[in-house]
Chimera marker file (.cmm) of the C-alpha trace (Angstrom):
<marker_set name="trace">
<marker id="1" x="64.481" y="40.137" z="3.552" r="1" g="1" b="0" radius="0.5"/>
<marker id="2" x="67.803" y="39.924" z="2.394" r="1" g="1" b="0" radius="0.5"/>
<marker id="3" x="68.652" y="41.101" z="-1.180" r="1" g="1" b="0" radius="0.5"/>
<marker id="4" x="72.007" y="39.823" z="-2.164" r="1" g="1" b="0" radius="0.5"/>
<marker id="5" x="72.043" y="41.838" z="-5.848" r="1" g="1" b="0" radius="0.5"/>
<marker id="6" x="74.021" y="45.139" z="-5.152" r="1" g="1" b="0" radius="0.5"/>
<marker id="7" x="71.993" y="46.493" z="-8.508" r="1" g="1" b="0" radius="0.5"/>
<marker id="8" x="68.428" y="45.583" z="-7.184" r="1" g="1" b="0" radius="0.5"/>
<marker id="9" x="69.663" y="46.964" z="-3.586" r="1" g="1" b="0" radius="0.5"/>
<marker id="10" x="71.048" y="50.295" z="-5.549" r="1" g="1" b="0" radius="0.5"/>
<marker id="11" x="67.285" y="50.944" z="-7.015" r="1" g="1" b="0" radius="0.5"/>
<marker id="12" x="65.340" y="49.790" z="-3.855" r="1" g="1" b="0" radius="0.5"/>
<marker id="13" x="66.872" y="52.554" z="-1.784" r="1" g="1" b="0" radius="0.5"/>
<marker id="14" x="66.722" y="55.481" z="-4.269" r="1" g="1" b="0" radius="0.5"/>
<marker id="15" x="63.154" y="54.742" z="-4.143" r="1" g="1" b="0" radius="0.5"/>
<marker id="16" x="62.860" y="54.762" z="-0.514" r="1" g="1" b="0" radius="0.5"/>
<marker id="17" x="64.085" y="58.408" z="-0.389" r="1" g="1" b="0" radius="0.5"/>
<marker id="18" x="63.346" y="62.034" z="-1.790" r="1" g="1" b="0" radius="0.5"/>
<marker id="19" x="65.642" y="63.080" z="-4.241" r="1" g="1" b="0" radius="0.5"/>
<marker id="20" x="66.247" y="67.302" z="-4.485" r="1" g="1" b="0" radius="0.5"/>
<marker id="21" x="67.867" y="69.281" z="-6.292" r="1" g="1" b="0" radius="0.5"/>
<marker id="22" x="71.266" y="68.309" z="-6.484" r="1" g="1" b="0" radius="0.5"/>
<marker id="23" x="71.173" y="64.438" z="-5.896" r="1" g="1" b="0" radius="0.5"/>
<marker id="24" x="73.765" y="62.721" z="-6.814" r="1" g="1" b="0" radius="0.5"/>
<marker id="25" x="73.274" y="58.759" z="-6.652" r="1" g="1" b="0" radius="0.5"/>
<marker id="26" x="75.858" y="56.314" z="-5.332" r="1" g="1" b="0" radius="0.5"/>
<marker id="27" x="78.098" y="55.120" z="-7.795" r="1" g="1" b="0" radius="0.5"/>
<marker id="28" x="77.331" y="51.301" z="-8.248" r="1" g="1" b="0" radius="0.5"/>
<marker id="29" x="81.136" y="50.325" z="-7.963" r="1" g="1" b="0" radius="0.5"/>
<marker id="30" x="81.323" y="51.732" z="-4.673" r="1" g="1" b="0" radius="0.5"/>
<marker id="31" x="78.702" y="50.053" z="-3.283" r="1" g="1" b="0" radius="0.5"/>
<marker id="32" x="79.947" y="46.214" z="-4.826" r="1" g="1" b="0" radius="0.5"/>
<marker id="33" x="83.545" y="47.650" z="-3.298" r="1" g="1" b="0" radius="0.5"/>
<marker id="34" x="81.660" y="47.923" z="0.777" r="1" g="1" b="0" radius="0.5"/>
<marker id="35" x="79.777" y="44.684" z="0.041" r="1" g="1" b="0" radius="0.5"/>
<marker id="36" x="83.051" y="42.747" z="-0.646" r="1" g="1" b="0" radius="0.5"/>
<marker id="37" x="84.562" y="44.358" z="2.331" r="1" g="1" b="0" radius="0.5"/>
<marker id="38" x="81.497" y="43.297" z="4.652" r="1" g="1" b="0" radius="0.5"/>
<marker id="39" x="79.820" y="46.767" z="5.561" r="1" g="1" b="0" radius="0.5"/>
<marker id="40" x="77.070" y="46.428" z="6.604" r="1" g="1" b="0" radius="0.5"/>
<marker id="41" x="74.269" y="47.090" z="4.270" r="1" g="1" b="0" radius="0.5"/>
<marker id="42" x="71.517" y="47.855" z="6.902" r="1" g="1" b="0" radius="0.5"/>
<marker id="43" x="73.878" y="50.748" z="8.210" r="1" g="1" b="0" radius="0.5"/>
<marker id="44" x="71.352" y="53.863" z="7.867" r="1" g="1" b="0" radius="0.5"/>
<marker id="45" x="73.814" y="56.180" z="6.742" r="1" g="1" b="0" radius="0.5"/>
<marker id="46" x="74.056" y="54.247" z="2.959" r="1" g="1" b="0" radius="0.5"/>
<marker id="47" x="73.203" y="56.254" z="0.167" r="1" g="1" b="0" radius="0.5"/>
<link id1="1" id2="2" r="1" g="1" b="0" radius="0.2"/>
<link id1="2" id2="3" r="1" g="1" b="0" radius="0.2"/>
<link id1="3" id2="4" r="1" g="1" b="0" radius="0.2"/>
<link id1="4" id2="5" r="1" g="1" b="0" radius="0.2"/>
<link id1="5" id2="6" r="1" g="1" b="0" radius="0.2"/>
<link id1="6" id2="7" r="1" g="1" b="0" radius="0.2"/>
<link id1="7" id2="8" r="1" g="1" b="0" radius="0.2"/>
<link id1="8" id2="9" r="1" g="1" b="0" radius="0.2"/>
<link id1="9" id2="10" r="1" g="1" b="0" radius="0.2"/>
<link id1="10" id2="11" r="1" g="1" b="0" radius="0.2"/>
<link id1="11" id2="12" r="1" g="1" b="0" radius="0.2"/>
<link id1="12" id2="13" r="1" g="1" b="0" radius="0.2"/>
<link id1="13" id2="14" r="1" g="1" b="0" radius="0.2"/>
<link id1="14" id2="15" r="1" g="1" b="0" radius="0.2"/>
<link id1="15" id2="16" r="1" g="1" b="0" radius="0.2"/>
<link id1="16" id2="17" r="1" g="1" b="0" radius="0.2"/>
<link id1="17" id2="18" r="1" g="1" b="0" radius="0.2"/>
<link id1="18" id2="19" r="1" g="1" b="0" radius="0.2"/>
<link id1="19" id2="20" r="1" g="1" b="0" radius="0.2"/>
<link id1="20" id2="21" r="1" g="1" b="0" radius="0.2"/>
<link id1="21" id2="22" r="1" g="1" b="0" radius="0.2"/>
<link id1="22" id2="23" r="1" g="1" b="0" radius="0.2"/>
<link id1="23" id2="24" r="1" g="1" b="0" radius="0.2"/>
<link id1="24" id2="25" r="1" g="1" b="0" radius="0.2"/>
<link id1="25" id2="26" r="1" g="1" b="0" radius="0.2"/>
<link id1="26" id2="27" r="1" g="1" b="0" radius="0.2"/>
<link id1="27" id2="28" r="1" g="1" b="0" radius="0.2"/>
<link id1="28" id2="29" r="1" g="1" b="0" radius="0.2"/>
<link id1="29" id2="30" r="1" g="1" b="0" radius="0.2"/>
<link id1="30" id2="31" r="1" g="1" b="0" radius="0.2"/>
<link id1="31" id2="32" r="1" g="1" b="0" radius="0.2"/>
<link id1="32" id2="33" r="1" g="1" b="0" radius="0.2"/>
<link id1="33" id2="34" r="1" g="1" b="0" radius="0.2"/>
<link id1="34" id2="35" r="1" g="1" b="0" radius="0.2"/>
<link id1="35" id2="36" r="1" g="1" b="0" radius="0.2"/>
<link id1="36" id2="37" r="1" g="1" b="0" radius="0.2"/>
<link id1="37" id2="38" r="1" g="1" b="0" radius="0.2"/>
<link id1="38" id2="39" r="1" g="1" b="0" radius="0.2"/>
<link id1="39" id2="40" r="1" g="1" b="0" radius="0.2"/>
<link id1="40" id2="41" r="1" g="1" b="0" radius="0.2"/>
<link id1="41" id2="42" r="1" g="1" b="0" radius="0.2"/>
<link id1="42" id2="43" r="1" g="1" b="0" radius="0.2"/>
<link id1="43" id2="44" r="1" g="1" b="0" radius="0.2"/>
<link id1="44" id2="45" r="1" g="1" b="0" radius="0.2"/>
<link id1="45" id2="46" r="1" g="1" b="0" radius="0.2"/>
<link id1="46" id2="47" r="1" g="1" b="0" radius="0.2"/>
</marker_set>
């Protein structure tokens, strides 16, 4: 499945993921700023 909402994709892999001390989430800006410039969004080394 491909989810084209940066947001939705954000939340779907924080959730797939343990979080310890010290997490610190991807900032959603950065994320809209890969997607525009076509990285790949199945790459495995994404927040």
């Amino acid at each position: 499945m491909k989810v084209r909402d940066i947001a939705l994709q954000a939340r779907l892999w924080k959730q797939s993921y343990l979080k310890r001390a010290g997490y610190i989430s991807c900032p959603l800006l950065y994320l809209q700023k890969l997607f525009l410039l076509n990285y790949s969004m199945n790459n495995p080394h994404l927040p």
